[in-house]
C-alpha positions as a Markdown table, in Angstrom:
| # | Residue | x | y | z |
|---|---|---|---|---|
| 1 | Unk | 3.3 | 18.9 | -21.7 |
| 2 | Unk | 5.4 | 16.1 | -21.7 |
| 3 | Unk | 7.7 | 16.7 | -24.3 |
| 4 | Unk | 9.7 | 19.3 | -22.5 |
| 5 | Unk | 12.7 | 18.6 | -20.4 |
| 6 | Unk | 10.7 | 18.5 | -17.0 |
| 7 | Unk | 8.4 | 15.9 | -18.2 |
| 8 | Unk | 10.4 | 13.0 | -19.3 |
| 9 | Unk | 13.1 | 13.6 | -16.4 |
| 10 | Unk | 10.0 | 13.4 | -14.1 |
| 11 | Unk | 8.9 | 10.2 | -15.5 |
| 12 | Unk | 12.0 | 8.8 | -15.5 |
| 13 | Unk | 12.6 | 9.4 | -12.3 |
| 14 | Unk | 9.6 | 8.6 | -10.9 |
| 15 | Unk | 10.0 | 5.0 | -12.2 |
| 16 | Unk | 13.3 | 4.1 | -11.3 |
| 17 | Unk | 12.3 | 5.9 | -7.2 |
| 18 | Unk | 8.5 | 4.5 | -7.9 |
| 19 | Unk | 9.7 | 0.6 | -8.4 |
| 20 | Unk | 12.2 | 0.8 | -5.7 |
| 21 | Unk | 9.3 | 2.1 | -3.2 |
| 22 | Unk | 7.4 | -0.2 | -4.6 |
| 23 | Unk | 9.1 | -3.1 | -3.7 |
| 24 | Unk | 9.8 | -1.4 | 0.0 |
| 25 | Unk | 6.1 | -1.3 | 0.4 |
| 26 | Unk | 5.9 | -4.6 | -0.8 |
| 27 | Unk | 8.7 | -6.2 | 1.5 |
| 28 | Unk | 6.9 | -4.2 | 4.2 |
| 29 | Unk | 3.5 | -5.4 | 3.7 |
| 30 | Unk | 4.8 | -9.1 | 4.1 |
| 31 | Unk | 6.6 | -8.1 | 7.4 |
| 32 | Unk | 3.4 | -6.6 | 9.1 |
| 33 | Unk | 1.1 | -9.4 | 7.7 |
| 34 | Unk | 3.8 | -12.4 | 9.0 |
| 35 | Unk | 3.5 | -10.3 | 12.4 |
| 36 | Unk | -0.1 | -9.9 | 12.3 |
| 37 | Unk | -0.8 | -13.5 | 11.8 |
| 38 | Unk | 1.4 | -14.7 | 14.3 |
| 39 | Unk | 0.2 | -12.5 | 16.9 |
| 40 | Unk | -3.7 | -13.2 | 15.5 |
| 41 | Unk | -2.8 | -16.3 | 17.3 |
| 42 | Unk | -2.8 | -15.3 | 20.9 |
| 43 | Unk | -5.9 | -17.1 | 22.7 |
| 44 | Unk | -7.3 | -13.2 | 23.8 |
| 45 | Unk | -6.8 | -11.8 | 20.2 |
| 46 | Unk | -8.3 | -14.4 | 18.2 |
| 47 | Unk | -11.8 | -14.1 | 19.8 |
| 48 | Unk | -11.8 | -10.9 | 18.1 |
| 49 | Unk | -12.6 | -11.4 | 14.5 |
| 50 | Unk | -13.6 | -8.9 | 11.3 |
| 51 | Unk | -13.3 | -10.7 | 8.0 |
| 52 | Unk | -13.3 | -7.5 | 5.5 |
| 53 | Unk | -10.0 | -8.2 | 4.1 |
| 54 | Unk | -10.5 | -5.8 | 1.6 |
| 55 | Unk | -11.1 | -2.8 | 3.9 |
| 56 | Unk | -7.9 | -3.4 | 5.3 |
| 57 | Unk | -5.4 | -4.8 | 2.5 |
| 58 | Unk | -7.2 | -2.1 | -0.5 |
| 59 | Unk | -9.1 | 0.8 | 0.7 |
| 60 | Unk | -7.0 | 1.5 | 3.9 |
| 61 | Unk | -4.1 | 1.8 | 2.0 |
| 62 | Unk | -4.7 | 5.3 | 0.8 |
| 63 | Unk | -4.7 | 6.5 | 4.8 |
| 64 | Unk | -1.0 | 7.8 | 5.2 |
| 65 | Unk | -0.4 | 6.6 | 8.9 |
| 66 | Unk | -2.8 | 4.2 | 8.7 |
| 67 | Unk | -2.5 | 2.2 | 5.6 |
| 68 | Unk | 1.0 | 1.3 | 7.2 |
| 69 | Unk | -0.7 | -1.1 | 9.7 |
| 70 | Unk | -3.3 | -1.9 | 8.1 |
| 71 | Unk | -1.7 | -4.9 | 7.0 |
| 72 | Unk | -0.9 | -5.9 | 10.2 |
| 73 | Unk | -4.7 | -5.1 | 11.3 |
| 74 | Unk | -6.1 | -7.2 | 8.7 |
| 75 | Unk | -4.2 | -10.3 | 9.5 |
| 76 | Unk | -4.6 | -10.0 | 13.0 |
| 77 | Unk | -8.2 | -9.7 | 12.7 |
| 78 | Unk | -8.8 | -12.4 | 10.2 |
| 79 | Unk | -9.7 | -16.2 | 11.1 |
| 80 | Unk | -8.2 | -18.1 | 8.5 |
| 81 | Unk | -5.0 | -17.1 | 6.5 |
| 82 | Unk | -5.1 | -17.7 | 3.1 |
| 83 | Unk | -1.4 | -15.9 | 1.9 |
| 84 | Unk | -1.9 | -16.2 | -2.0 |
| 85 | Unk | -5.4 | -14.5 | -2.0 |
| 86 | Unk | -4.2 | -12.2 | 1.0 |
| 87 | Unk | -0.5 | -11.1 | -1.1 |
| 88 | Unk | -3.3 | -10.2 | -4.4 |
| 89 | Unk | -5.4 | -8.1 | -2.2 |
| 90 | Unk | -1.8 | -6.7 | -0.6 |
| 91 | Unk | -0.6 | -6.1 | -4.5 |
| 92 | Unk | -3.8 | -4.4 | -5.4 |
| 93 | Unk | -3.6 | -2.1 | -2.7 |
| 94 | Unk | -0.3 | -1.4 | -3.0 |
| 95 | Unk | -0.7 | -0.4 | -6.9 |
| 96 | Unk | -3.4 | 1.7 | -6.1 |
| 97 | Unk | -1.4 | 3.6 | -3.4 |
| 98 | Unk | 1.6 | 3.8 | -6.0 |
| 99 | Unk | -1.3 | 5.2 | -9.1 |
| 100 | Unk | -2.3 | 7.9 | -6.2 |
| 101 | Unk | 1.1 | 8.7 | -5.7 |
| 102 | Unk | 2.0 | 9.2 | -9.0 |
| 103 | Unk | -1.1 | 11.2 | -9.8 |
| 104 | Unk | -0.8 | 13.4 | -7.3 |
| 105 | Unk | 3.0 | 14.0 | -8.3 |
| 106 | Unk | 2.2 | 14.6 | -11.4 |
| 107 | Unk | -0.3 | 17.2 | -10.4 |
| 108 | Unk | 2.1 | 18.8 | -7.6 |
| 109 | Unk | 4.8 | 19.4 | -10.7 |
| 110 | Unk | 2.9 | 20.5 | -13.4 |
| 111 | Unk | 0.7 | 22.9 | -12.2 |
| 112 | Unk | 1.4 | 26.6 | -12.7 |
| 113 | Unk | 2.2 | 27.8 | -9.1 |
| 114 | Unk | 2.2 | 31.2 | -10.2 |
| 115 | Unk | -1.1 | 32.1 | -9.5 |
């Protein structure tokens, strides 16, 4: 399967567009969590507090709309900020999201659509 053409020009395109996304989700997730811990630290917002910072860093990160935000959620809703734990739960999900994404490419292109 992939020893023909379409395989290996798939793979390789998939890593050189898969880091490069990669590293935009990454750069994003930083952006949203900076945001969400500055604005955690309005007087009204920090009252409200869920520590399950892996709901929000890992699993949420499969939701398309969602898992955008849920950075920004996570550190908004956290009491105490802890960035190199926080940016290893933000890498994990982030590979996960990537290994979803590439399985479900690799699904989408190799199966027969002539059904």
């Amino acid at each position: 399967m992939f020893f023909n053409g379409k395989g290996v020009y798939f793979l390789l395109e998939y890593g050189a567009g898969g880091l490069y996304f990669f590293c935009l989700l990454m750069l994003n997730s930083i952006i949203f969590y900076t945001l969400g811990t500055l604005v955690g630290v309005i007087p009204g917002i920090s009252k409200l507090i869920y520590n399950n910072k892996n709901l929000f860093y890992i699993y949420l990160k499969i939701i398309p709309f969602l898992g955008t935000f849920s950075v920004f959620f996570g550190a908004l809703l956290s009491s105490k900020v802890n960035f190199i734990n926080d940016l290893k739960k933000i890498f994990i999900g982030n590979v996960l999201f990537m290994l979803l994404t590439f399985i479900v490419a690799l699904i989408y292109n190799f199966v027969d659509k002539n059904y």
